[in-house]
C-alpha positions, 0 to 999 in steps of 0.5 A, a space after each residue: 215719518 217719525 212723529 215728534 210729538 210721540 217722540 217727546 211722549 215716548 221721553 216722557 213716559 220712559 221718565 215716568 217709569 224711572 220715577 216709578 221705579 225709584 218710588 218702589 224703591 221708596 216703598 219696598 225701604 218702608 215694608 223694610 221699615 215696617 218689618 224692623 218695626 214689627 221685630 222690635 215691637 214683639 221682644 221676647 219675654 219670660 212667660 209667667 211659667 218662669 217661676 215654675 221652670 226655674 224651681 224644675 231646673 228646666 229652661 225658662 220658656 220665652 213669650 211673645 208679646 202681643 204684636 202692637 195695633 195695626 196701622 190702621 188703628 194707630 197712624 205713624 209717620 213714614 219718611 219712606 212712604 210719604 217720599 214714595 207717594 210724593 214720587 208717584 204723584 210726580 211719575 203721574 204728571 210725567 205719565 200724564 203728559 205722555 198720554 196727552 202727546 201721544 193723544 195729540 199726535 194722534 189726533 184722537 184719544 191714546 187709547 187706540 191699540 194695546 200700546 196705548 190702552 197700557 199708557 193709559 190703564 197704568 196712568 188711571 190705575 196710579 190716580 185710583 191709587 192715590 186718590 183711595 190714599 185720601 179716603 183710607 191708608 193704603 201706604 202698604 200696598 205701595 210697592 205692589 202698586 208702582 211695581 206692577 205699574 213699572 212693569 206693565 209700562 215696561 212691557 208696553 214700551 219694549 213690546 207693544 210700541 207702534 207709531 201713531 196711526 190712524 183709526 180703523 173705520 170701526 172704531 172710529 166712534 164717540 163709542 171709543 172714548 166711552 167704552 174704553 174709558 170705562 173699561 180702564 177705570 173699571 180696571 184700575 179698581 180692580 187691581 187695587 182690590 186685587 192687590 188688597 185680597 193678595 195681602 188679605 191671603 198673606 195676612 191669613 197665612 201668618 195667623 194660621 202659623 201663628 196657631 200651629 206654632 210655626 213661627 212668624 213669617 213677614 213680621 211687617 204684615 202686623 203693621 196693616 190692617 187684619 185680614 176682615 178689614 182687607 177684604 171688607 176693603 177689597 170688596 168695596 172696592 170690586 163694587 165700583 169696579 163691577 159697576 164700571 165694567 157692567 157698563 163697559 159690557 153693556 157700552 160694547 155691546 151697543 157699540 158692535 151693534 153700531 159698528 158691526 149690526 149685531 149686539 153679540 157676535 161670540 167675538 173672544 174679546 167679548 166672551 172674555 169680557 163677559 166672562 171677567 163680568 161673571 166671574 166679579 159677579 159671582 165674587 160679588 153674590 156669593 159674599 154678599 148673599 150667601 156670607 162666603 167670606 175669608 180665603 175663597 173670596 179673596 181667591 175668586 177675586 184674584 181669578 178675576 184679576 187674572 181673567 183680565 189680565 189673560 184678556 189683555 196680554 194673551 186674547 188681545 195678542 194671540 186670538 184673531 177676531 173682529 176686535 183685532 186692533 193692537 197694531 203689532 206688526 204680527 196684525 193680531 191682538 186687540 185693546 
């Protein structure tokens, strides 16, 4: 029997996506934006050699002039973006109302299957985002953001919907609300501090073409911040996410121990769960004690963000284990 509650989620969440696809929209308009504005702020000039060259009868050579300050040193008004961000905020009451039905008409928290673990990881990884946009402007990663989260939802709702049913005796604990929680919000960091690392190797690839002469790719780049202040940014932000997810490991083990009488069973969910911890703990250590900065700190970071990503989307689906919970009809996969 088809539950209505769920249905009206399922309406909800489907409108969500469409609020956060035209919010890319609006973001993807300001990065155009942005590149205009980057284009004429570097107008070609005759350099001081005109003189010279003139008297040679050789051509003038042209200059670039110096790219204008960052953003982040000189705010500017963006329509584009500020429609952008007014639009997330409305897809997340939207999103948060799909959660909150599909929770009530399941009688329990909706994060109980894969389905519902991307409903919900997606819900708190659009709140991360625009609450960091009250502390530090991050307008730029906008597009990246509401893309991902517009695709993640997508995929959720084509390929990991299941009705609402009820909880499998091991999960059927306050452990539950706790260790998932925990794991989402830690997720929701970590993705912001990806996305910022991907645009720190962007902001380092164009500085190094600028020094071999090669010409100026993505000319919008120079309306963000450089590439320390990215990955000071971006390992910030990984400190809070390693922090949550050092509780999600230790929460879990708690909770096997509860549900299964041990504390670690070489499970694959939790040795990719430990393995993602070490991973964003070596990111952590190497840049804090041994100065390992620049393109291979944002790159260990990136390979974090895709252990968890390999955790979701292949262990979950394609491993069997005792963390088996997705509810697909194939019985495999896990949240």
């Amino acid at each position: 029997m088809v539950n209505p509650l769920d249905q009206i989620s399922e309406l909800l969440l489907v409108s969500a996506i469409a609020v956060y696809l035209i919010a890319f929209i609006a973001f993807a308009l300001d990065l155009a934006r942005r590149s205009a504005e980057a284009q004429a702020a570097v107008p070609l000039v005759r350099g001081a050699d005109r003189v010279d060259a003139a008297a040679s009868g050789a051509t003038a050579v042209l200059v670039a002039a110096p790219p204008a300050p960052p953003e982040a040193d000189r705010p500017v008004r963006r329509p584009a973006a500020r429609t952008g961000i007014a639009l997330m905020a409305v897809g997340l009451v939207l999103h948060a109302g799909a959660a909150l039905l599909r929770g009530v008409a399941a009688g329990r928290v909706p994060w109980a299957n894969m389905y519902e673990f991307a409903m919900t990881g997606a819900l708190i990884m659009v709140l991360v985002f625009l609450i960091a946009l009250t502390r530090v402007d991050l307008r730029f990663l906008g597009a990246a953001i509401s893309g991902f989260v517009v695709i993640l939802l997508g995929i959720a709702t084509v390929g990991f919907h299941v009705a609402v049913s009820p909880l499998p005796p091991a999960l059927q604990s306050y452990w539950l609300v706790l260790h998932v929680l925990v794991a989402m919000l830690g997720t929701g960091f970590f993705t912001l501090a990806a996305a910022l690392s991907a645009a720190q190797l962007l902001q380092v690839l164009r500085r190094r073409r600028s020094e071999a002469g090669r010409g100026e790719r993505l000319r919008l780049l120079a309306t963000i911040p450089d590439a320390d202040r990215l990955e000071n940014l971006a390992y910030r932000i990984s400190v809070v996410g390693f922090i949550l997810w050092t509780f999600t490991l230790i929460a879990g083990a708690i909770w096997a121990n509860h549900a299964w009488g041990r504390y670690w069973g070489w499970d694959t969910k939790e040795v990719w769960t430990f393995i993602i911890w070490v991973v964003y703990a070596g990111y952590l250590h190497a840049r804090a004690t041994l100065g390992w900065r620049g393109t291979g700190s944002a790159w260990l970071n990136l390979i974090g963000y895709a252990c968890i990503l390999f955790n979701f989307g292949v262990v979950n689906v394609f491993f069997h284990g005792l963390h088996s919970y997705s509810g697909l009809p194939t019985g495999t996969g896990g949240s």
